[in-house]
KOLLO-905382 format. One line per 3 residues: their letters; for each residue x, y, z of C-alpha. Coordinates in nm, 2 decimals. Layout:
<recs>
A = X/Y/Z  ...
</recs>
This chain:
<recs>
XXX = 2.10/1.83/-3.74  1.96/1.90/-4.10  1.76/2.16/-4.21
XXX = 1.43/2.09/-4.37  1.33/2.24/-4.74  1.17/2.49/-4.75
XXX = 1.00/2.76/-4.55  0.86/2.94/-4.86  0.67/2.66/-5.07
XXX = 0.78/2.75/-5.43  0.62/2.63/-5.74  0.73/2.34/-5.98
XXX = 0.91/2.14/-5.99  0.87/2.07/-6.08  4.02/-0.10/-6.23
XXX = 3.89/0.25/-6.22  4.11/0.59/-6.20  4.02/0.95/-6.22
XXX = 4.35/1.00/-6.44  4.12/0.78/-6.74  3.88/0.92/-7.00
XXX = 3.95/1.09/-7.30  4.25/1.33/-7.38  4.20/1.70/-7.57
XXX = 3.99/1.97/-7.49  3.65/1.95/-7.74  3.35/1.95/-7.59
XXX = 3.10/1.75/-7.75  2.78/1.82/-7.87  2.44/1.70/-7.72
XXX = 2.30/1.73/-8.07  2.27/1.42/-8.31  2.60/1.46/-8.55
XXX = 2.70/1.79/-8.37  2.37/1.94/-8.51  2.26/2.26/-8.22
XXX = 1.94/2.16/-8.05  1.60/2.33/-8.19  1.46/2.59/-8.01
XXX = 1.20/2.56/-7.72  0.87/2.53/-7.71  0.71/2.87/-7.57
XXX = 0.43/2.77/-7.31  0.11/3.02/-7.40  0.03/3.10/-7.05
XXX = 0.16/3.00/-6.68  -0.13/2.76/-6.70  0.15/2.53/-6.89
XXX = 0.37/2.46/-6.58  0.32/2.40/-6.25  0.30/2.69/-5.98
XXX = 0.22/2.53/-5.64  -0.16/2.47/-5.77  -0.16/2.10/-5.60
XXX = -0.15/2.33/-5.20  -0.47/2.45/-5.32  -0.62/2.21/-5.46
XXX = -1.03/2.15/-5.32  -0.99/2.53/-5.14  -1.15/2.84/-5.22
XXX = -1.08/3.18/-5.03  -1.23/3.58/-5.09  -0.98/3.66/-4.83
XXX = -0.74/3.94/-5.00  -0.38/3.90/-4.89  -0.17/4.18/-4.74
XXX = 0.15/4.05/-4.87  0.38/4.34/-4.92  0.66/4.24/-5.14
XXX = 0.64/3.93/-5.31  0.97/3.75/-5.46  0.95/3.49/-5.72
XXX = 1.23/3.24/-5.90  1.11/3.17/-6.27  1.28/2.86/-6.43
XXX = 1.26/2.91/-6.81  1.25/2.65/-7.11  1.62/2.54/-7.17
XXX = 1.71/2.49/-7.49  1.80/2.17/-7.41  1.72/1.99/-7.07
XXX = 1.74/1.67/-7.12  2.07/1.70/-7.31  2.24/1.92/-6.98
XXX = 2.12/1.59/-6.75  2.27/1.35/-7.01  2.57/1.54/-7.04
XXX = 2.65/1.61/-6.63  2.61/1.17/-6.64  2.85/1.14/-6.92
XXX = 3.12/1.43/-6.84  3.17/1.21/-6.47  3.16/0.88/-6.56
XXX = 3.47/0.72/-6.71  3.53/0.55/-7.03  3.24/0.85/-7.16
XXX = 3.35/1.04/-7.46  3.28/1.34/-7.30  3.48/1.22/-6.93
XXX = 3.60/1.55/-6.78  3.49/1.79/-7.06  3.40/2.03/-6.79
XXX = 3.17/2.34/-6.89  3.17/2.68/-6.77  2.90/2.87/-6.69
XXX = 2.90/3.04/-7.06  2.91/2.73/-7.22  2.62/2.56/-7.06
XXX = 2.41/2.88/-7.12  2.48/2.91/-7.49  2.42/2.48/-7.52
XXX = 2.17/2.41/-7.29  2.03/2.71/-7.13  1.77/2.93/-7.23
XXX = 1.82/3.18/-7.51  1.95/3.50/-7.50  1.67/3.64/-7.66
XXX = 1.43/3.42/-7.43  1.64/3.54/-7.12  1.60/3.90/-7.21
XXX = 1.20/3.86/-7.37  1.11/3.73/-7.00  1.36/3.98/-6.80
XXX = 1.18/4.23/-7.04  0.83/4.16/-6.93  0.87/4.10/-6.54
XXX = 1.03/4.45/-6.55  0.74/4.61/-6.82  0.53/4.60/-6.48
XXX = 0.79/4.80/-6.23  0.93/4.44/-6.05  1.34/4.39/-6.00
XXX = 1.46/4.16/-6.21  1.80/3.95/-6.14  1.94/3.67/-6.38
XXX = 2.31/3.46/-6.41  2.53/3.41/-6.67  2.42/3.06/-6.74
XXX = 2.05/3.13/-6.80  1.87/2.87/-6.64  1.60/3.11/-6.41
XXX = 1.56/3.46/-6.32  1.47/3.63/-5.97  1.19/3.84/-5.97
XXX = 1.05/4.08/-5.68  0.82/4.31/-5.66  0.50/4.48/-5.49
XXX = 0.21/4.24/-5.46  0.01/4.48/-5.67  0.29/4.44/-5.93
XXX = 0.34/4.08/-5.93  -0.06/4.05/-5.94  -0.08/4.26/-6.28
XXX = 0.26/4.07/-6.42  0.05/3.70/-6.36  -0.32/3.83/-6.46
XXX = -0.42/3.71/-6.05  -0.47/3.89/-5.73  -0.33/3.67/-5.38
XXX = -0.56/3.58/-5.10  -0.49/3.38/-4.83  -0.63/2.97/-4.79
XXX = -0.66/2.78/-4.49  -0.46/2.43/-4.48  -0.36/2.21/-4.24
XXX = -0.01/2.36/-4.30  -0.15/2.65/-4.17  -0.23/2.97/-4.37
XXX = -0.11/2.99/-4.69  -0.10/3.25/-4.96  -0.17/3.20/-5.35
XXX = -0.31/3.32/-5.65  -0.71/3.32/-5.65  -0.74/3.32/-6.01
XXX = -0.51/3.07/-6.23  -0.21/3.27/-6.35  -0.14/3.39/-6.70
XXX = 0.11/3.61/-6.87  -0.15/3.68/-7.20  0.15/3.65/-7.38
XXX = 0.40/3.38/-7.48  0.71/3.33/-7.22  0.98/3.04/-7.23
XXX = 0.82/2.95/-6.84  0.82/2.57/-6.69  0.82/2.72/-6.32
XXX = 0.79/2.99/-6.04  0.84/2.93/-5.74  0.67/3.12/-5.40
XXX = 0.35/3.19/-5.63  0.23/3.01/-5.36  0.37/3.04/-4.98
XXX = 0.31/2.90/-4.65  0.58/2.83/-4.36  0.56/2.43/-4.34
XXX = 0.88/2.32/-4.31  1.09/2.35/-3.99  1.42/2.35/-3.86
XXX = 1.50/1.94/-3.62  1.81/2.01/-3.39  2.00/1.68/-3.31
XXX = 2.19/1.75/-3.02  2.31/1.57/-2.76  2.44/1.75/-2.47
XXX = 2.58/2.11/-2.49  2.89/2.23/-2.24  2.85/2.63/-2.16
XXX = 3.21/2.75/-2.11  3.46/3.10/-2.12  3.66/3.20/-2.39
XXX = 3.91/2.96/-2.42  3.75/2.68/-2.20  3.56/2.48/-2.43
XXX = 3.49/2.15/-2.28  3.47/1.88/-2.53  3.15/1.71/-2.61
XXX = 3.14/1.53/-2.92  3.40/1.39/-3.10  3.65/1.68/-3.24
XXX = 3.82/1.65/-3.59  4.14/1.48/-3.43  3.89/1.20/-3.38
XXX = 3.71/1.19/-3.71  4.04/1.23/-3.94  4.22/0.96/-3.75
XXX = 3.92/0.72/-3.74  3.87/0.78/-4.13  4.26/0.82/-4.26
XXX = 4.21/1.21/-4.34  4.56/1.18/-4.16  4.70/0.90/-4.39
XXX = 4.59/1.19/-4.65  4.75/1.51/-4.50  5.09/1.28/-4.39
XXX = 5.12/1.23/-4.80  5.09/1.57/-4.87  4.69/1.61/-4.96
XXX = 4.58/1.82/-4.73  4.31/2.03/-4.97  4.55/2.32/-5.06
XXX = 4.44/2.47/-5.37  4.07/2.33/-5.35  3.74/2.51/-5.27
XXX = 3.48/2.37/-5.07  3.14/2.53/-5.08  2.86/2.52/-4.85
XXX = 2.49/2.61/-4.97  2.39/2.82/-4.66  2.10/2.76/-4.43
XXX = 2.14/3.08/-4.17  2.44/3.31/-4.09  2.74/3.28/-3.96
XXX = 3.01/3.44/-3.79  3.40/3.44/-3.86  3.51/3.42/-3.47
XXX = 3.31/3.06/-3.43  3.59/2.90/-3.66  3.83/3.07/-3.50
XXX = 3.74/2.95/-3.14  3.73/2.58/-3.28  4.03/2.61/-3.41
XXX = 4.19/2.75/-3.11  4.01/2.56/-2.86  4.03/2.22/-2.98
XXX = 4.43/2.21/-3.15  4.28/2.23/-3.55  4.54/2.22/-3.78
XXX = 4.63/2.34/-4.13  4.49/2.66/-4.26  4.17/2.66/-4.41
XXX = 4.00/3.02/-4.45  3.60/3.03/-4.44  3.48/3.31/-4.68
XXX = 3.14/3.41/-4.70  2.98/3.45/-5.08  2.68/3.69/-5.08
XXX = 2.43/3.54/-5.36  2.32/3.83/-5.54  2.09/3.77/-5.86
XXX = 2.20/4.04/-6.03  2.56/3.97/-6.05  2.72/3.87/-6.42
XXX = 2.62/4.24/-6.52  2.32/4.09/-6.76  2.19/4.37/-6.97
XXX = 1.97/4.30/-7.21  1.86/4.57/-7.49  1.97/4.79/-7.29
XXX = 1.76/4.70/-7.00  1.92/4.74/-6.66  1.83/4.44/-6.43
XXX = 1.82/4.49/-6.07  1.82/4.23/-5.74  1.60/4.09/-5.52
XXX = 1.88/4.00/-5.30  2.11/4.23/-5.06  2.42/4.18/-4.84
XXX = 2.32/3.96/-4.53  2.31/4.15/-4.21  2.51/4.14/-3.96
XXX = 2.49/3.80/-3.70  2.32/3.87/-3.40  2.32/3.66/-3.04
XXX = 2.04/3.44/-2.95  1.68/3.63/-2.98  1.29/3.62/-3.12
XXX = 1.24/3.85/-3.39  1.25/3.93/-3.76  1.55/4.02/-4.01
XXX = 1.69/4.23/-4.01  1.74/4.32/-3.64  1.78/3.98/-3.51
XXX = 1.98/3.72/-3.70  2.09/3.42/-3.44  2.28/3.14/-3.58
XXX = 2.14/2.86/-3.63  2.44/2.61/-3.57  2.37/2.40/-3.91
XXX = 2.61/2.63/-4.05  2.85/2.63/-3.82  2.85/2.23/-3.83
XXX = 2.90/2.25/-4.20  3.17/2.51/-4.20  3.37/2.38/-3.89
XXX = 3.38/2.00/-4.05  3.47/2.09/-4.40  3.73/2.36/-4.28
XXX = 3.86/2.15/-3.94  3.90/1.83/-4.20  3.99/2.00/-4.49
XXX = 4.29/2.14/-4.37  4.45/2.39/-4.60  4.07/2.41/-4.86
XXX = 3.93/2.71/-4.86  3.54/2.69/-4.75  3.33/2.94/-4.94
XXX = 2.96/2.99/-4.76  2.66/3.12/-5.00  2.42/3.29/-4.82
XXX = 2.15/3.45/-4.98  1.92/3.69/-4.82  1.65/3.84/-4.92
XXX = 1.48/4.18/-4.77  1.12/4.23/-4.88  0.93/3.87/-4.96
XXX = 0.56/3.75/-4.92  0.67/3.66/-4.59  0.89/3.90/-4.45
XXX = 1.27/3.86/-4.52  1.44/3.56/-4.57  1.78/3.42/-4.53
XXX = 1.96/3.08/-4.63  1.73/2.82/-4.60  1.47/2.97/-4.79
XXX = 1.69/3.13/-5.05  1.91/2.81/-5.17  1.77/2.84/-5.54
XXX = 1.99/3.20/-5.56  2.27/3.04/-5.36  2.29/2.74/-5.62
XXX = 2.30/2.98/-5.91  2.52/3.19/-5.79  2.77/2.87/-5.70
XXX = 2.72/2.73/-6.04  2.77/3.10/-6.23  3.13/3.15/-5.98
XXX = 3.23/2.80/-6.12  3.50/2.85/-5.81  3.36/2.61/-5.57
XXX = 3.52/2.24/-5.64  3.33/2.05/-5.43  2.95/2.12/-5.26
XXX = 2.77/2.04/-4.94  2.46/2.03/-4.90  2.25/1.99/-4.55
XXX = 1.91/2.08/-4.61  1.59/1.84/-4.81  1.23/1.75/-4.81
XXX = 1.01/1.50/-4.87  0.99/1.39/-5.21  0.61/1.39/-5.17
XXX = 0.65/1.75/-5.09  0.88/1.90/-5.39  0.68/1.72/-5.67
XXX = 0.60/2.08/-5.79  0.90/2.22/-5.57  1.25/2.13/-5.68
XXX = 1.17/1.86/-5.91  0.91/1.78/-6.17  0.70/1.46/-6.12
XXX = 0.49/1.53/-6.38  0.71/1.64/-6.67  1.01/1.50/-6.78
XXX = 1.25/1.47/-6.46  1.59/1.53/-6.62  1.46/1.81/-6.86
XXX = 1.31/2.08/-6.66  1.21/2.27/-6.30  1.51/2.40/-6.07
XXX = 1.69/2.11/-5.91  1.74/1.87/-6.19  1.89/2.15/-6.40
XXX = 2.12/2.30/-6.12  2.23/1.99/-5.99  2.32/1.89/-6.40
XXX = 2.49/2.23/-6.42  2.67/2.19/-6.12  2.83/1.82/-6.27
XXX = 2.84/1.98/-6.58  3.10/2.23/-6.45  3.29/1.91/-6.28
XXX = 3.17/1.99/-5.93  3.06/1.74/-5.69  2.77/1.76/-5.48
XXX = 2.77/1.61/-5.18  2.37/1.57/-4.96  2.31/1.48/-4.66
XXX = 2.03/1.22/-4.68  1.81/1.30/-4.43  1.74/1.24/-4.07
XXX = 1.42/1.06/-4.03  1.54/0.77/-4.14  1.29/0.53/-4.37
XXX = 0.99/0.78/-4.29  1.15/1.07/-4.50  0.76/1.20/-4.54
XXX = 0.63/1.18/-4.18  0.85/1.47/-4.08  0.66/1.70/-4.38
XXX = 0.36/1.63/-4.28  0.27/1.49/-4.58  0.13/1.13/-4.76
XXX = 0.14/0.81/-4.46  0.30/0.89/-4.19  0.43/0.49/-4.18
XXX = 0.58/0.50/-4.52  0.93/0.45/-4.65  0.96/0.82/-4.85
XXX = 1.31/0.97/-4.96  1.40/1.32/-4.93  1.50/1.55/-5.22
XXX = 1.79/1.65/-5.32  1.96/1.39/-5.17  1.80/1.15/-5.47
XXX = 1.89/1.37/-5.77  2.08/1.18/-6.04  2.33/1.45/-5.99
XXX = 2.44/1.41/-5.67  2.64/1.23/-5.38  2.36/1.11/-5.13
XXX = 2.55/1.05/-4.77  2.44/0.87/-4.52  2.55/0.85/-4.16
XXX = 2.67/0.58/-3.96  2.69/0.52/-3.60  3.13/0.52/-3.55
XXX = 3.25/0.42/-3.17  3.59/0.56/-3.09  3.82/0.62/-2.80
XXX = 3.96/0.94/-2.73  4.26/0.85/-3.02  4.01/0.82/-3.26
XXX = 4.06/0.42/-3.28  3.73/0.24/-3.33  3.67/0.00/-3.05
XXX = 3.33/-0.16/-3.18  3.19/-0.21/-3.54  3.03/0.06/-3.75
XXX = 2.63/0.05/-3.77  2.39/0.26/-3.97  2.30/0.50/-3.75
XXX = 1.92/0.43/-3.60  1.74/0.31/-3.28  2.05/0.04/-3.23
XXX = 2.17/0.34/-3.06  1.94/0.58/-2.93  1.59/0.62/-2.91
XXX = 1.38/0.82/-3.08  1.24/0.99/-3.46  1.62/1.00/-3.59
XXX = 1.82/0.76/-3.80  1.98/0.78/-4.16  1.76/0.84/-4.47
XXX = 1.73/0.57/-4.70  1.55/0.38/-4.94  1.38/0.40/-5.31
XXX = 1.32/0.74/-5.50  0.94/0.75/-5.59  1.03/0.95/-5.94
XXX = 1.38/0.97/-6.03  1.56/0.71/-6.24  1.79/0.48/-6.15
XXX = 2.13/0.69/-6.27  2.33/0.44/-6.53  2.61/0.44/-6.29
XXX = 2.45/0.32/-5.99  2.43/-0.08/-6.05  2.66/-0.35/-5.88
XXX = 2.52/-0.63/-5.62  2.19/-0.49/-5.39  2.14/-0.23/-5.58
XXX = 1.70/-0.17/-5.69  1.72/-0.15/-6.02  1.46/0.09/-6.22
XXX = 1.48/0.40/-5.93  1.72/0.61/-5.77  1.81/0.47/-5.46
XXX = 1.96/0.64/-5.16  2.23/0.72/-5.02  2.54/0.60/-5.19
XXX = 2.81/0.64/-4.86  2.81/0.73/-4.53  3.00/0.89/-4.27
XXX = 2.98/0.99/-3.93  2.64/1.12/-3.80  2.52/0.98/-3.49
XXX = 2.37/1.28/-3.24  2.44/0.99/-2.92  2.82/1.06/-2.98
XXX = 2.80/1.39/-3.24  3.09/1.62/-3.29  3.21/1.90/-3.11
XXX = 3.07/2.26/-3.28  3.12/2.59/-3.11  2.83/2.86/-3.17
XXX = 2.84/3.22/-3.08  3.13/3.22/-2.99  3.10/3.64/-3.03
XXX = 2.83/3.67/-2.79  2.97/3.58/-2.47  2.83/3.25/-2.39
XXX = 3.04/3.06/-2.69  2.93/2.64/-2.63  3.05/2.35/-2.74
XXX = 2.81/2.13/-2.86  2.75/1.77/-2.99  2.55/1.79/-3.32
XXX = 2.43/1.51/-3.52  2.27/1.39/-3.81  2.35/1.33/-4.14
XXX = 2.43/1.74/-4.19  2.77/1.60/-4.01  2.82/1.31/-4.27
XXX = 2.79/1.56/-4.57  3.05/1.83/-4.52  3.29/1.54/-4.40
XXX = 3.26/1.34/-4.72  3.28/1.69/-4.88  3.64/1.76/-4.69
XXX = 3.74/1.39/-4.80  3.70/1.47/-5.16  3.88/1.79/-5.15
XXX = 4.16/1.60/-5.04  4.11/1.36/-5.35  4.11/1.63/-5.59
XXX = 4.40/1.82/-5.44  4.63/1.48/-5.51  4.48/1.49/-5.86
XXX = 4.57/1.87/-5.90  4.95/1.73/-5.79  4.91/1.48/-6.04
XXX = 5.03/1.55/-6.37  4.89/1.26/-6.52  4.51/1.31/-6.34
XXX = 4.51/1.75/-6.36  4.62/1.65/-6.72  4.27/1.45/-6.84
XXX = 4.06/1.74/-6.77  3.96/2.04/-6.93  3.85/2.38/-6.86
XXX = 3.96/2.64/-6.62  4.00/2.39/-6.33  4.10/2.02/-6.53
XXX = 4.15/1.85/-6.21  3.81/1.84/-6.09  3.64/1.48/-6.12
XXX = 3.26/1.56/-6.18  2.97/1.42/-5.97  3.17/1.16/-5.73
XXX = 2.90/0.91/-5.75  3.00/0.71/-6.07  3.34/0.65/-5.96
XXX = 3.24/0.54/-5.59  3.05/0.28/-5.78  3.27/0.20/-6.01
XXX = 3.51/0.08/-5.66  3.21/-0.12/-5.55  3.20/-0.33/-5.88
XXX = 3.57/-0.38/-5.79  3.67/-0.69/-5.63  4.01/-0.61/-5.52
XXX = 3.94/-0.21/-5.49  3.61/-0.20/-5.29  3.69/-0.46/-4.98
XXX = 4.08/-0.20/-4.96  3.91/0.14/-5.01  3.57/0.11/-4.84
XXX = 3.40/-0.06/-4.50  3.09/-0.25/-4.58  2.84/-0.14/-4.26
XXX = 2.71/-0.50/-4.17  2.45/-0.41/-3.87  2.19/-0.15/-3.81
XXX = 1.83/-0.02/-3.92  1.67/0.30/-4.03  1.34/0.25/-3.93
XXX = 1.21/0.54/-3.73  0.93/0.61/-3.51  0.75/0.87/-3.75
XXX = 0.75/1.22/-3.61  0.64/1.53/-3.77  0.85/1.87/-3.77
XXX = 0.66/2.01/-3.47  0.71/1.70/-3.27  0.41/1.48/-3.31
XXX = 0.45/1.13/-3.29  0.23/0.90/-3.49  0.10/0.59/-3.35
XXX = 0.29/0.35/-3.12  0.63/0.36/-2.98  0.70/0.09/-3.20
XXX = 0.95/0.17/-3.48  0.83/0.14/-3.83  1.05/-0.16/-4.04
XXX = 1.26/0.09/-4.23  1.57/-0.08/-4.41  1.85/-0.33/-4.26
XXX = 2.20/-0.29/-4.36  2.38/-0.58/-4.53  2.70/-0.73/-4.69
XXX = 2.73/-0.50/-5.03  2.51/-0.21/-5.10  2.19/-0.16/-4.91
XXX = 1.93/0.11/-4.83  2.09/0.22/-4.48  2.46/0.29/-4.57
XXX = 2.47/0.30/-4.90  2.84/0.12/-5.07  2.95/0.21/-4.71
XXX = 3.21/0.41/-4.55  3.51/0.54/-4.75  3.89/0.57/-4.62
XXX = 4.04/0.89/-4.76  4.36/0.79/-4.83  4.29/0.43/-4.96
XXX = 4.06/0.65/-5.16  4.32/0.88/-5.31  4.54/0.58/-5.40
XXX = 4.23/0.38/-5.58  4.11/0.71/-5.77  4.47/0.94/-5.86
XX = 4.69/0.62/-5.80  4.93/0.81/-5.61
</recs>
């Protein structure tokens, strides 16, 4: 299971060891000879940046829209963009000057982010017209919400509503404008329509009493013996001391964990906290300006039922996959959910999957969270003026290029799941041929850890008794398979090179784990409501938080480390930065790679393209997709790691 990005369609976006790298605690400059960056260049109008304007393109509408509250997320001109992106690549690769210089939130803001005086000059004149206004300590966008009549006069427009193949969508009739001069590359929901949706991969589901869970899937015994988690925790790793975070997609509730770990033996004692995003933490007061928030403390969890927020808010199992894997294999971690919700928006209140922007801020301003998961993309196609910016320089502005930097910046890794529809990333979206090989975003940030999933046969000890495939049609048939292939926009990262590897783009993902829905893992759900189920979820949403829980063991050997804790800086010198560089760095390894890693030899992505709502294109036929190979290909990635041959190739212990 993965969830898809977005509901709300925003605007832009437009021999290796961890213990090497350099000793002391400066942080170098992105300037030429330590000289600060100049200042911005202040956009005129929003006519400078994208806002959505390519959903609305050839359309024309009279229709006024009855929208209520509108909320906004306004990405402002960063002092320096391009030097954030080039720092997050140099503070996680080794041999770098800057190797595990981590940031804090501070920092970035006051050498990358937007000014002070442009954070407070645009705070100033969202709230001029009566809208909330909500900002974090490292200054890289605001939250704005409003009335409709507010947010019209703020952006010189009035919203009606267009007609689309998507469906109905609402945007600004007139181009918008401030009149005035703001530091603005991007807001997003200017323009909103519900396109993307939810894709369950489940394979059988077992209804059961308290305390009679019948297996299906494979439970965490299974997965940390089959991928030496155990090798790990019998060494002494076992996560304590480390924070895993998981961007939200939907609720949760505190009793699911606590059935799994009841029902199926879990050990260790990881604790699941849940982080309410709120955009006006950080206390930001500007000229004596008080700042409020768009966003509010999450209701309750409610059972199964059709309705809107507040009053009904099921689960929506995604997060309880991602919280039961990273806290089942992470052992003694703590997992740390953001959730973000949101009461009044153009389209009613939203929660989690359509709030991740606050949820990413508000991870990157805690700086607590060592390691992310991610389960939730799109279609690059779709997020051109979404997360990133196809038509502007990709590493300097828009919201995902500059979190994801931020986030490696801080020295935390991101792990995302790369997608579910296999080669067809763009099918599912709705959006360019439905027969071509499309990535989905975030998984191909420059930033990140893209995971794949592979297909793992084991017997009930968790001992393989058949070769590992990328996951596809070799086992199952249907839409599903691991995403994979070649980014249409972002650069190939420096790091990523070694035998197989495209050279030019960004290519996806880098590893794999488990993912396959035909075997899936065990996840309970509603376990408060009387009718708790164990189900068998799949996907590459299972691969991420796994890989996640496997790094949190990595870092809590380096934290027991003197000589690894001791090459790092900052508040939490253990950390290792974005994991990607040093997984590549194994590959390039003759003697490390073949001991710390499996290379996935079989399998294909290639999908039968399907959309969202279920329509299949064409014949039954599966489209080519990508083949996995000896070395790196576009299935598995480098392949599948081993967490404790992992710890000894990265800490050495």
């Amino acid at each position: 299971m993965r969830r898809s990005l977005r509901t709300l369609s925003l605007v832009l976006i437009g021999s290796l060891s961890a213990c090497g790298g350099g000793n002391g605690t400066s942080i170098p400059s992105s300037g030429a000879n330590n000289v600060a960056p100049t200042s911005p260049t202040v956009p005129n109008s929003v006519s400078s940046f994208a806002y959505g304007a390519k959903l609305l393109a050839g359309r024309t509408s009279s229709t006024p829209a009855n929208l209520g509250t509108i909320k906004v997320d306004v990405a402002l001109n960063l002092r320096d963009g391009a030097g954030l992106a080039q720092y997050a690549r140099a503070v996680s690769t080794p041999k770098s000057g800057a190797y595990r210089h981590f940031l804090t939130p501070a920092q970035i803001a006051d050498q990358y982010g937007a000014t002070a005086a442009d954070y407070a000059k645009t705070a100033a004149y969202f709230r001029g017209f009566g809208l909330s206004v909500g900002g974090w300590t490292q200054r890289l966008s605001l939250a704005v919400s409003g009335p409709q009549s507010a947010m019209e006069s703020a952006f010189h427009t009035h919203f009606v509503s267009y007609a689309t193949a998507q469906g109905v969508v609402y945007g600004p009739k007139e181009k918008p404008s401030f009149g005035i001069a703001l530091p603005v590359v991007a807001v997003a929901n200017l323009v909103s329509a519900a396109a993307m949706k939810q894709r369950a991969l489940v394979h059988v589901t077992a209804p059961s009493g308290a305390g009679q869970n019948q297996a299906s899937g494979y439970v965490p015994q299974q997965i940390a013996a089959a991928f030496d988690f155990n090798g790990a925790y019998n060494a002494g790793f076992r996560g304590d001391g480390i924070s895993i975070g998981i961007i939200g997609t939907g609720p949760i509730d505190q009793n699911d964990y606590a059935t799994f770990k009841r029902d199926y033996g879990v050990q260790g004692t990881a604790t699941i906290t849940q982080i309410a995003a709120s955009a006006a933490a950080g206390a930001i007061v500007q000229g004596g300006l008080a700042m409020g928030s768009p966003t509010a403390t999450p209701p309750p969890v409610t059972g199964p039922c059709a309705g809107p927020l507040p009053g009904c808010n099921p689960e929506d199992a995604e997060a309880q996959i991602d919280t039961e894997q990273a806290a089942s294999l992470g052992y003694d971690a703590n997992v740390l959910f953001y959730l973000a919700y949101v009461p009044s928006s153009s389209l009613g209140p939203q929660i989690g999957i359509d709030e991740t922007d606050d949820e990413i801020q508000q991870a990157i301003m805690d700086n607590t969270a060592d390691v992310l998961s991610l389960s939730f993309g799109g279609a690059e196609l779709a997020n051109t003026q979404y997360f990133l910016d196809a038509n502007n320089a990709y590493t300097s502005s828009g919201f995902g290029p500059t979190e994801f930097a931020a986030l490696a910046a801080e020295g935390i890794a991101t792990f995302v799941s790369s997608g579910d529809s296999g080669a067809q990333g763009c099918a599912a979206f709705g959006v360019g041929s439905a027969s071509a090989n499309c990535l989905e975003y975030p998984a191909s940030d420059a930033s990140v850890t893209a995971v794949g999933g592979v297909t793992t046969p084991l017997d009930n000890a968790g001992r393989f008794v058949g070769p590992m495939t990328a996951w596809g049609l070799q086992t199952h048939s249907g839409s599903s398979g691991t995403g994979g292939g070649i980014s249409a926009y972002v650069p190939q990262p420096a790091w990523q090179t070694g035998a197989g590897v495209t050279a030019g783009l960004r290519t996806v993902p880098d590893v794999s784990l488990e993912a396959d829905q035909s075997t899936g893992v065990s996840t309970i759900v509603n376990a408060s409501f009387g009718f708790a189920h164990s189900g068998a979820y799949g996907g590459t949403s299972v691969a991420a938080p796994e890989t996640a829980a496997m790094w949190a063991l990595v870092l809590s050997a380096c934290k027991q480390t003197a000589k690894c804790a001791g090459q790092g800086t900052g508040p939490h010198p253990y950390r290792l930065g974005n994991a990607a560089p040093l997984f590549y760095g194994i590959y390039n390894s003759a003697t490390q790679y073949p001991t710390t890693f499996y290379d996935v030899l079989f399998g294909n992505n290639g999908v039968i393209p399907c959309t969202q709502l279920g329509f299949c294109f064409g014949s039954p036929t599966p489209e080519p997709g990508f083949n996995a190979g000896v070395g790196y290909d576009l299935t598995t990635g480098i392949g599948v790691p081993f967490a404790r041959h992992l710890i000894q190739t990265i800490v050495g212990v």
